[in-house]
Biotite code that builds the C-alpha atoms (Angstrom):
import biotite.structure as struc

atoms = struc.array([
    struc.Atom([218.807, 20.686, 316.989], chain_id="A", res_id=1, res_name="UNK", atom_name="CA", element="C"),
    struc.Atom([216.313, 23.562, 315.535], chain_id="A", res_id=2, res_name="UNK", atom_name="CA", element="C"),
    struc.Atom([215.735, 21.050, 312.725], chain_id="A", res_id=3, res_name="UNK", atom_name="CA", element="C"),
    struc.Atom([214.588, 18.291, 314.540], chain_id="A", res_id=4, res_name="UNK", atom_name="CA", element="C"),
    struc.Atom([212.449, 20.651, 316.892], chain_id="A", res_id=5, res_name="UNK", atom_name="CA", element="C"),
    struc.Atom([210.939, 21.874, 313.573], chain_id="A", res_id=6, res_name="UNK", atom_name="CA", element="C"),
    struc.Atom([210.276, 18.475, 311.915], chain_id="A", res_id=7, res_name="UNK", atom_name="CA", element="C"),
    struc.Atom([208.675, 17.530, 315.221], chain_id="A", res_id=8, res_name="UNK", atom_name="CA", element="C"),
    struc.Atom([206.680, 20.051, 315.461], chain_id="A", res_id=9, res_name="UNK", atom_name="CA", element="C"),
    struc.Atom([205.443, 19.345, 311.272], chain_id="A", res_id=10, res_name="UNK", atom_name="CA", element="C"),
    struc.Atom([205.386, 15.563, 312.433], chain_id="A", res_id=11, res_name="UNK", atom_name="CA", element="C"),
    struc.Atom([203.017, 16.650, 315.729], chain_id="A", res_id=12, res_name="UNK", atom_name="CA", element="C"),
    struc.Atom([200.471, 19.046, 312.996], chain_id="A", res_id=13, res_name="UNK", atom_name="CA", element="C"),
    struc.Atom([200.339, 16.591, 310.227], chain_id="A", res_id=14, res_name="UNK", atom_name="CA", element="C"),
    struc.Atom([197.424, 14.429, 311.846], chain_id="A", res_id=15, res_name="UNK", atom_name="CA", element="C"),
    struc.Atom([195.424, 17.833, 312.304], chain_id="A", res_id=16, res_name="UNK", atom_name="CA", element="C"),
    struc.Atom([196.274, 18.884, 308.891], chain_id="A", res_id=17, res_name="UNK", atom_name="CA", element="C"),
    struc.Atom([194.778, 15.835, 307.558], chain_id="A", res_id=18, res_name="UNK", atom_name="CA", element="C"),
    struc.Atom([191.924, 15.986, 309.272], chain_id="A", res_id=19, res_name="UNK", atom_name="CA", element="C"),
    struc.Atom([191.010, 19.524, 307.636], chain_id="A", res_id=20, res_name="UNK", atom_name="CA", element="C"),
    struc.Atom([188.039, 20.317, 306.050], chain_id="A", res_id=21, res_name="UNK", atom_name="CA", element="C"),
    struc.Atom([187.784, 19.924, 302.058], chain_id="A", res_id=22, res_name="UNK", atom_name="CA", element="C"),
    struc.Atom([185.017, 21.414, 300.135], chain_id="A", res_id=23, res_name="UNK", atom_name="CA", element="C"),
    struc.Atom([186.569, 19.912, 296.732], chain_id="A", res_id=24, res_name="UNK", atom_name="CA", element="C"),
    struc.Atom([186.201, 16.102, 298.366], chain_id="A", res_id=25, res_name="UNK", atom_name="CA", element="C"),
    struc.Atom([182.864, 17.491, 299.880], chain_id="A", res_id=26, res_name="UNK", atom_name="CA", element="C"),
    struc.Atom([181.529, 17.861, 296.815], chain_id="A", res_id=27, res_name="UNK", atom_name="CA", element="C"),
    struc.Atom([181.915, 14.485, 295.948], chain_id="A", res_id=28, res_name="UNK", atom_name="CA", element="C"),
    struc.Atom([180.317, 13.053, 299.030], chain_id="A", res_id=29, res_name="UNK", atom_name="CA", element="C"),
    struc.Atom([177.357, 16.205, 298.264], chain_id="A", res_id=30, res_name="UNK", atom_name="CA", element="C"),
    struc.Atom([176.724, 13.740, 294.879], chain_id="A", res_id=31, res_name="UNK", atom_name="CA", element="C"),
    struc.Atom([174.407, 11.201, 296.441], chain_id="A", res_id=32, res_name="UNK", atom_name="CA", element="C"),
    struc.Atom([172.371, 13.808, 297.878], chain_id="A", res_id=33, res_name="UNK", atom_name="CA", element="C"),
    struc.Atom([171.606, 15.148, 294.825], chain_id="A", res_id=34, res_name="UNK", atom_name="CA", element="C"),
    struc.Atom([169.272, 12.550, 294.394], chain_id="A", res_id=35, res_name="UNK", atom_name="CA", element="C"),
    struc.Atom([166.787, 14.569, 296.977], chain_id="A", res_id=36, res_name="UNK", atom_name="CA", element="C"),
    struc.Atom([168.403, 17.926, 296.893], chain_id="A", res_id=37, res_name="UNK", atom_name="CA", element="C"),
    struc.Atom([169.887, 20.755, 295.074], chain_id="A", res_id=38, res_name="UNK", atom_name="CA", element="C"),
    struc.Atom([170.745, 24.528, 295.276], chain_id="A", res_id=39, res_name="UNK", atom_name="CA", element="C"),
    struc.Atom([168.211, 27.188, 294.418], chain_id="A", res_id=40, res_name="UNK", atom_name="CA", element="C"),
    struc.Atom([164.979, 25.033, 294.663], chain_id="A", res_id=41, res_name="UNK", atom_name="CA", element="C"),
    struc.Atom([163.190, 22.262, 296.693], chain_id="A", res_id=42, res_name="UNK", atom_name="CA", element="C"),
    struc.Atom([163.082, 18.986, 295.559], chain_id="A", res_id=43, res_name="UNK", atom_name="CA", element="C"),
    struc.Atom([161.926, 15.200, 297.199], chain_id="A", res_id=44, res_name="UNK", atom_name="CA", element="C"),
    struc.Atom([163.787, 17.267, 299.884], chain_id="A", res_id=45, res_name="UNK", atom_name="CA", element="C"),
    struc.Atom([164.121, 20.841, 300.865], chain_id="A", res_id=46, res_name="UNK", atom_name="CA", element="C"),
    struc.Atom([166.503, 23.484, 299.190], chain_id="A", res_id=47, res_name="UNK", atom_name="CA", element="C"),
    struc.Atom([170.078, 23.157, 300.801], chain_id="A", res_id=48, res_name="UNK", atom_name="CA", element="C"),
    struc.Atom([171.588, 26.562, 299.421], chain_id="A", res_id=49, res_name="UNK", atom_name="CA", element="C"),
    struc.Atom([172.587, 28.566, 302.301], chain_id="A", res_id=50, res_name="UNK", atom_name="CA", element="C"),
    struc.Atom([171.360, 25.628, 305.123], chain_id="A", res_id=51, res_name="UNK", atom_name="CA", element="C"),
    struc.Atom([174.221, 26.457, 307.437], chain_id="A", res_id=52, res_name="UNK", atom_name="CA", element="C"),
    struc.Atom([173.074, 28.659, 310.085], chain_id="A", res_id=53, res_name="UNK", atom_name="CA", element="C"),
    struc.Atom([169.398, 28.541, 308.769], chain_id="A", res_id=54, res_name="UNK", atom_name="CA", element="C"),
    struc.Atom([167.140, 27.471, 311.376], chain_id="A", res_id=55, res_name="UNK", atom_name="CA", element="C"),
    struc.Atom([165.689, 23.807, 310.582], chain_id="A", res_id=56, res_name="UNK", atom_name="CA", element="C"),
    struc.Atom([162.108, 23.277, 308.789], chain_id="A", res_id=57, res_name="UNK", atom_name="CA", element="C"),
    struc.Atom([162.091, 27.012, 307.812], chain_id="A", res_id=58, res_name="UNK", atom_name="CA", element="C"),
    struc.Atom([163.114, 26.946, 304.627], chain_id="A", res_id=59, res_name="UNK", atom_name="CA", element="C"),
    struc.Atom([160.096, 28.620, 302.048], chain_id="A", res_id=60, res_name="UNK", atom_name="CA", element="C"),
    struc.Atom([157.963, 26.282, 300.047], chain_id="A", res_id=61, res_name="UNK", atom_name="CA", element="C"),
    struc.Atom([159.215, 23.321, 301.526], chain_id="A", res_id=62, res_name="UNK", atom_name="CA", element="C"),
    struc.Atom([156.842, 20.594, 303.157], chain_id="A", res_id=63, res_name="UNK", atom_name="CA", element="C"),
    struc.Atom([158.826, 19.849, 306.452], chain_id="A", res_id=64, res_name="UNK", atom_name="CA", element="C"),
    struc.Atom([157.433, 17.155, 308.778], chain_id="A", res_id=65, res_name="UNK", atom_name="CA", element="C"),
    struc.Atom([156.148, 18.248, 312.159], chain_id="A", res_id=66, res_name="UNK", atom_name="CA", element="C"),
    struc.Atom([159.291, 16.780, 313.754], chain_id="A", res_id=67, res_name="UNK", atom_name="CA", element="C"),
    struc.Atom([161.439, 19.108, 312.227], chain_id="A", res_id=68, res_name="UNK", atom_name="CA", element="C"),
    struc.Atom([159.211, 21.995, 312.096], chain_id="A", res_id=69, res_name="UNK", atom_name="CA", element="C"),
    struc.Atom([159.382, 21.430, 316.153], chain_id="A", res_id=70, res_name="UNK", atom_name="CA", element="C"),
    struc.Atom([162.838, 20.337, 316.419], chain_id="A", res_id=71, res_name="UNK", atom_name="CA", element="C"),
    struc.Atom([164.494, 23.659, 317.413], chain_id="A", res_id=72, res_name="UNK", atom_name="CA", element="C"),
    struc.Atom([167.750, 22.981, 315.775], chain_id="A", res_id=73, res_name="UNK", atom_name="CA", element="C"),
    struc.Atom([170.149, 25.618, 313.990], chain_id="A", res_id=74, res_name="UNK", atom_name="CA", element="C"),
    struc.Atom([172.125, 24.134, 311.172], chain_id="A", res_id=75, res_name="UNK", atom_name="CA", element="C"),
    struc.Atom([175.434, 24.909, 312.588], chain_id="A", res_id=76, res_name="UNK", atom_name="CA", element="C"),
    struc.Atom([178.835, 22.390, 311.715], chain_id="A", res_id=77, res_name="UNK", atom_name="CA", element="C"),
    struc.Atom([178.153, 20.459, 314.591], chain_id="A", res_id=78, res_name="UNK", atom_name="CA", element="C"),
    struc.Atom([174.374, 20.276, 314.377], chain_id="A", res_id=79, res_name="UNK", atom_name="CA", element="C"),
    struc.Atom([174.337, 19.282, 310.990], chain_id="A", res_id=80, res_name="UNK", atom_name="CA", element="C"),
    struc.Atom([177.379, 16.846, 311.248], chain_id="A", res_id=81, res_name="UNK", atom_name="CA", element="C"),
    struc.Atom([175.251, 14.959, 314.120], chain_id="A", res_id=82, res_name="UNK", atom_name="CA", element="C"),
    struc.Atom([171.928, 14.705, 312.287], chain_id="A", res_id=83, res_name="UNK", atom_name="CA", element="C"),
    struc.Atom([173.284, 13.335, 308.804], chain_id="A", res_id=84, res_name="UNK", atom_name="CA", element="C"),
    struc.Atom([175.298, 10.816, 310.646], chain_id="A", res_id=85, res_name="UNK", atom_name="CA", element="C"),
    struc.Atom([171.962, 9.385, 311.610], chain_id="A", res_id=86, res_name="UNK", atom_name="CA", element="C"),
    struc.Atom([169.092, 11.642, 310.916], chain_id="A", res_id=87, res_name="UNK", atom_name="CA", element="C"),
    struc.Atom([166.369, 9.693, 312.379], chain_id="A", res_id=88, res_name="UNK", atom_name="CA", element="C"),
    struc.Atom([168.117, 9.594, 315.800], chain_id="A", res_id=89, res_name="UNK", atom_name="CA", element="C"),
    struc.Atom([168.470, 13.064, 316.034], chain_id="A", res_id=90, res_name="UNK", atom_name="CA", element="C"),
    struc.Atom([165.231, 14.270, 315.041], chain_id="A", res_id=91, res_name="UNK", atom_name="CA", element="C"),
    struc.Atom([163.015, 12.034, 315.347], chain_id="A", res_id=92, res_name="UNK", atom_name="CA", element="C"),
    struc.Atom([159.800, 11.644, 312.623], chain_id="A", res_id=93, res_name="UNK", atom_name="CA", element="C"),
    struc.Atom([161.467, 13.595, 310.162], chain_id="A", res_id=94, res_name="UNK", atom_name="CA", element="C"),
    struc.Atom([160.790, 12.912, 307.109], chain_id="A", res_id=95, res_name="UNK", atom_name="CA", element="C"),
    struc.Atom([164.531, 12.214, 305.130], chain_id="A", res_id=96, res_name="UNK", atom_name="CA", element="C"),
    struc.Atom([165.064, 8.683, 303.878], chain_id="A", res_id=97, res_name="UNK", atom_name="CA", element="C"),
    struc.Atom([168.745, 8.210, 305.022], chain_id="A", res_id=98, res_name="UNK", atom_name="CA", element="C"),
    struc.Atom([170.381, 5.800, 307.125], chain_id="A", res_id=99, res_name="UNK", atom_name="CA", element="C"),
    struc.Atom([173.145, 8.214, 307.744], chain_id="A", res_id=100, res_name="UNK", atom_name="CA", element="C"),
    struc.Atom([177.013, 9.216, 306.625], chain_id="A", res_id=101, res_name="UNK", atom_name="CA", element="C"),
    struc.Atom([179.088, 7.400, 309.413], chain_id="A", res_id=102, res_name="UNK", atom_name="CA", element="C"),
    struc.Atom([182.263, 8.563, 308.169], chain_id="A", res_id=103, res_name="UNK", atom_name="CA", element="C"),
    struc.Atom([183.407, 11.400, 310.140], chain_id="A", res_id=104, res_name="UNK", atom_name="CA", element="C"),
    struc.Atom([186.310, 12.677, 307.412], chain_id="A", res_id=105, res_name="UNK", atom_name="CA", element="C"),
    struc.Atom([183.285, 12.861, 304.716], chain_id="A", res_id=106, res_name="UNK", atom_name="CA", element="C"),
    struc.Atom([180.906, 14.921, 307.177], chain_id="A", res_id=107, res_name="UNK", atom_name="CA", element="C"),
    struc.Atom([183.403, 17.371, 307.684], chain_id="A", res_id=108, res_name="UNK", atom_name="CA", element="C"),
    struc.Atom([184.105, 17.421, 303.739], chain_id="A", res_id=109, res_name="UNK", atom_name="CA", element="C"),
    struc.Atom([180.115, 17.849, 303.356], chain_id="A", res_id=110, res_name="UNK", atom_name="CA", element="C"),
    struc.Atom([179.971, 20.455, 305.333], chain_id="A", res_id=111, res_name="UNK", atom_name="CA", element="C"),
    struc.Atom([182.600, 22.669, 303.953], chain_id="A", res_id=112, res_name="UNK", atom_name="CA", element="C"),
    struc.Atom([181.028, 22.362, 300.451], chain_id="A", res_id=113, res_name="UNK", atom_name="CA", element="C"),
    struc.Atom([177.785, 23.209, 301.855], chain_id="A", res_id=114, res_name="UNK", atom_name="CA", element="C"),
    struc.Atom([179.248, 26.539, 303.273], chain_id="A", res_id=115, res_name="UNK", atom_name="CA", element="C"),
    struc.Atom([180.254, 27.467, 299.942], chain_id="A", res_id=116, res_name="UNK", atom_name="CA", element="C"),
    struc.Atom([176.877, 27.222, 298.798], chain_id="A", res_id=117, res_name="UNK", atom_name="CA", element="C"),
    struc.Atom([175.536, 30.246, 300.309], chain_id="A", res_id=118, res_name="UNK", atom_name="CA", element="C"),
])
């Protein structure tokens, strides 16, 4: 009986447990951004080292658009996760060229490989 309490429980987890964050996969999904952004310096698009929990069009040296500038927003996991899924629908006249990253699994992988970036 303790066995198949246990294994339930495992059975119950193992949807959570895929659902976890993965930097290593994140920095996979991380490659097509490279096209506008890197680590250490601004590029088309600002510098992303250390963009969670940096306040949004802040970043020194960087051009931002007014939208941004104004837009309030704190890079946190859910902040960020909601603009790159569609960027223009969260803030408005900013100036990022992206449709958006729909797929929920590779946001959550993004964003654990941008917290290692800090």
């Amino acid at each position: 009986m303790r066995h198949f309490i246990l294994g339930a429980a495992l059975m119950a987890l193992a949807p959570a447990a895929a659902q976890a964050q993965d930097a290593a996969a994140g920095e996979k999904v991380f490659a097509a951004c490279k096209a506008c952004h890197a680590f250490g310096k601004n590029g088309v698009g600002p510098d992303l080292k250390a963009v969670i929990g940096r306040k949004a069009g802040t970043h020194e040296g960087y051009n931002y658009s007014a939208a941004m500038k104004n837009s309030g927003l704190t890079w946190d996991d859910a902040t960020f996760s909601d603009y790159i899924k569609d960027p223009k629908g969260k803030v408005a006249g900013n100036k990022m060229i992206y449709a958006g990253l729909k797929d929920d699994k590779k946001i959550q992988d993004l964003v654990a490989y941008l917290k290692t970036q800090q």
